[in-house]
C-alpha positions in Angstrom: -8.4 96.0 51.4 -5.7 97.0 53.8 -5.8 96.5 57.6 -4.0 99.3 59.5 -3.1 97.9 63.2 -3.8 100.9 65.5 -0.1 101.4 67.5 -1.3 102.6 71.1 1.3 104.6 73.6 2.4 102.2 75.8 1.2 103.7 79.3 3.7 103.4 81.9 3.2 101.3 84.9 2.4 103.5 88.0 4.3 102.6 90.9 3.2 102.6 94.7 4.9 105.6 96.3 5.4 105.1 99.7 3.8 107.8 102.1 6.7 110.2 103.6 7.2 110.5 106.7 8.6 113.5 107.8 10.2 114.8 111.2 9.2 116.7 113.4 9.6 120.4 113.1 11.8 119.6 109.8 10.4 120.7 106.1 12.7 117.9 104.9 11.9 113.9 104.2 13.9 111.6 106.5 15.6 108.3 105.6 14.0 104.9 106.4 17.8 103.9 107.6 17.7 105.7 111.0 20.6 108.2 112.4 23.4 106.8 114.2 22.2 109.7 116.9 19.0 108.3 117.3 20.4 104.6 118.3 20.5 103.7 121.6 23.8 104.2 123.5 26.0 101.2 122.8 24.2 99.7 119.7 26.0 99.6 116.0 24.2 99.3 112.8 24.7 95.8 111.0 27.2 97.2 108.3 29.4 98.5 111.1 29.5 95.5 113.3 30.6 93.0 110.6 32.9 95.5 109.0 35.0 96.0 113.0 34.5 92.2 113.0 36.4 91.9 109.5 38.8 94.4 110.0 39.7 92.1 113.4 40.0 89.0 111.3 41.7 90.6 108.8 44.7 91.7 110.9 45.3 87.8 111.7 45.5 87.0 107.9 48.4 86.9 107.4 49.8 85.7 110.7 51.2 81.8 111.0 50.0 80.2 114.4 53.2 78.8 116.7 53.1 77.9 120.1 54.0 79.9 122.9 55.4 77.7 125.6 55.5 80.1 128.8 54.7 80.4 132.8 51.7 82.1 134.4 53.4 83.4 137.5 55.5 86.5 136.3 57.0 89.1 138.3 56.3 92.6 136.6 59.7 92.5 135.1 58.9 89.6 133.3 55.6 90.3 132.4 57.0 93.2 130.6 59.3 90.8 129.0 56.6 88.6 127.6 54.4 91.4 126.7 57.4 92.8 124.5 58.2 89.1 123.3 54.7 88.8 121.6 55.2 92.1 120.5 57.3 91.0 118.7 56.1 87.7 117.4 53.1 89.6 116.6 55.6 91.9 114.3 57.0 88.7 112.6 53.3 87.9 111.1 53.2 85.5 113.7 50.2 84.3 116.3 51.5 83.4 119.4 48.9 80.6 121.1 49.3 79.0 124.6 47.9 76.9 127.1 45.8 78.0 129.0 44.9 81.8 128.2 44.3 81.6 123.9 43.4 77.2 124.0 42.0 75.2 126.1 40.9 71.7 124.7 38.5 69.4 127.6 40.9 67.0 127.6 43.8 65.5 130.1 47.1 68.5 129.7 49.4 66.4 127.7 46.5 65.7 125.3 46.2 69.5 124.4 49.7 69.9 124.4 50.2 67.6 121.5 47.0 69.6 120.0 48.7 72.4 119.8 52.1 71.5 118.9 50.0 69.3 115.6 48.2 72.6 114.7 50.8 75.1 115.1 54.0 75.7 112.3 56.6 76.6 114.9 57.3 76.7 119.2 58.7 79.4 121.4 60.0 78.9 124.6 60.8 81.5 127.2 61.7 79.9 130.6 61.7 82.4 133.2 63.1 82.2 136.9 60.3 80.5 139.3 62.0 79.0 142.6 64.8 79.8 143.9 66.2 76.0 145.1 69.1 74.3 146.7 70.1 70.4 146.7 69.7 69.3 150.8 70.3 65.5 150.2 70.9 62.8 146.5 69.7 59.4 146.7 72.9 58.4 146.2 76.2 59.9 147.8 76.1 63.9 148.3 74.5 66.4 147.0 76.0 67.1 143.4 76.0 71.4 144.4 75.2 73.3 147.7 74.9 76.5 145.7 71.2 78.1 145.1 70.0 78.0 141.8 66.6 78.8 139.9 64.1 76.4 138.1 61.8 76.9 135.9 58.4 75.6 134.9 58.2 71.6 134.8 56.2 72.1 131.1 58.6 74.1 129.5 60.5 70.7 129.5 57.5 69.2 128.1 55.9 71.1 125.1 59.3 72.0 123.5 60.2 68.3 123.8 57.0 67.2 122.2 57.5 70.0 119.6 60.9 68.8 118.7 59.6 65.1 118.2 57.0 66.7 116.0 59.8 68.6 113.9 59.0 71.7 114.9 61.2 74.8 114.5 61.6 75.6 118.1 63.4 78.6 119.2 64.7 78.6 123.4 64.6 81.8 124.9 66.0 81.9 129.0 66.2 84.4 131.8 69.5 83.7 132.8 70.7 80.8 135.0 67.4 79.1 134.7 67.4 75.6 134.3 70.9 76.1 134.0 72.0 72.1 134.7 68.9 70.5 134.1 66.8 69.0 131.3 66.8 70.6 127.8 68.2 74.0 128.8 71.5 72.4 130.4 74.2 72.6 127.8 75.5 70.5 125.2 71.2 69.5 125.1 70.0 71.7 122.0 71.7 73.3 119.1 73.0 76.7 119.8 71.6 78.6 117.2 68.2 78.0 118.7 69.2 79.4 122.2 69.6 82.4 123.7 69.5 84.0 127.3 68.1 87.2 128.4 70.2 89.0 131.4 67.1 90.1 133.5 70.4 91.4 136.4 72.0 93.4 133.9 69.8 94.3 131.0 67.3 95.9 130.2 63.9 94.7 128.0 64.7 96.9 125.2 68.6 96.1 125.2 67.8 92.6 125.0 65.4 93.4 122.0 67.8 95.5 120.3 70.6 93.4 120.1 72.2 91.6 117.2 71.9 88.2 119.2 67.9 88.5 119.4 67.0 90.1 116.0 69.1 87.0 114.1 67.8 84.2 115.7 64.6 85.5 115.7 64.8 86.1 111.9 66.2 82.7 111.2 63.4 80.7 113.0 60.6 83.4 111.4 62.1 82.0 108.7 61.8 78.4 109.3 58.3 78.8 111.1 56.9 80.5 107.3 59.1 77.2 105.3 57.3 74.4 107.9 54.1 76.7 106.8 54.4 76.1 103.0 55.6 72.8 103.2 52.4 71.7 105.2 50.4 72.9 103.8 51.4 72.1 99.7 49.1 69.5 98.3 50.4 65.8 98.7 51.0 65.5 94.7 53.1 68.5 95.0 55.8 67.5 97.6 58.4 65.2 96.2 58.6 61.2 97.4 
């Protein structure tokens, strides 16, 4: 005697529906998500905020960190200089960082210098005019000139020093006559390929910009900035004894 087995439709699992909800004066369902017109004024939803926060990050990729060794008091000539010198950094692939406006470590200055020489891949340097001085007296027989000259700022002596002792590629960029006879930006101090002036009497932002002096050494140390970069950061097995 044979058994049949009975074979039952499977019945399907009924689902909870949610109840609509529906807007007012509208014969159509609306989303759970709600409008971007019905946000408050100033508010994002959460897929937009991290995607403008990505899209921020994401244009520093690709961009090497170097040190920016400049002055905070700027005429607006200058300031339109700098503004077009991280320009073009900035164009290079490059992140410019200085002390104090992009880092500031709580620690003594020279301390945060060396900081940020160790974690950047290459240095800047633009020394513009600052005081307009004149020798009165030398310690020891006359003054070595009478004749007015500018300085610069006592620290761009001091981070492209220290950036040099690190090894950094260091590129010097100076408004003309500044520093002329003193420290690292007197001649016969730093290699020549690494230095060039801006004439702030004679020439314009863009002609300094444009020239062929400015867009070769800037591509040679861009250059030297992205080897320092791969060098550093290869694995220790990898570089050879």
């Amino acid at each position: 005697m044979s058994i049949q087995k009975s074979k039952g439709k499977s019945q399907p699992i009924p689902l909870k529906k949610r109840s609509p909800r529906y807007s007012a004066g509208k014969s159509v369902l609306s989303l759970e998500k709600p409008a971007i017109s019905s946000l408050p004024s100033g508010s994002q939803l959460p897929g937009d905020s991290v995607s403008a926060h990505l899209s921020e990050y994401v244009d520093r990729a690709f961009r090497i960190p170097i040190f920016l060794s400049t002055t905070n008091s700027l005429n607006s000539l200058q300031q339109q200089f700098l503004n077009r010198l991280i320009q073009e950094i900035e164009n290079a692939l490059l992140f410019p960082r200085t002390l104090p406006e992009s880092e500031q470590y709580p620690e003594a200055i020279l301390t945060s210098v060396r900081r940020l020489v160790m974690s950047s891949y290459g240095l800047l340097a633009i020394n513009f005019r600052r005081f307009y001085a004149q020798f009165i007296k030398s310690n020891v027989g006359p003054a070595p000139t009478t004749t007015p000259f500018w300085e610069g700022s006592v620290y761009l002596q001091i981070e492209p020093s220290m950036a040099f002792q690190f090894g950094l590629p260091i590129l010097l960029v100076r408004e003309r006559g500044t520093d002329a006879g003193n420290g690292i930006w007197a001649g016969g101090i730093t290699p020549l390929n690494i230095f060039v002036e801006w004439d702030s009497d004679n020439q314009t932002v863009e002609e300094f910009f444009s020239s062929v002096q400015w867009r070769e050494v800037l591509a040679n140390w861009a250059a030297e900035v992205r080897t320092n970069y791969y060098l550093r950061t290869e694995p220790t097995f990898g570089l050879p004894n």
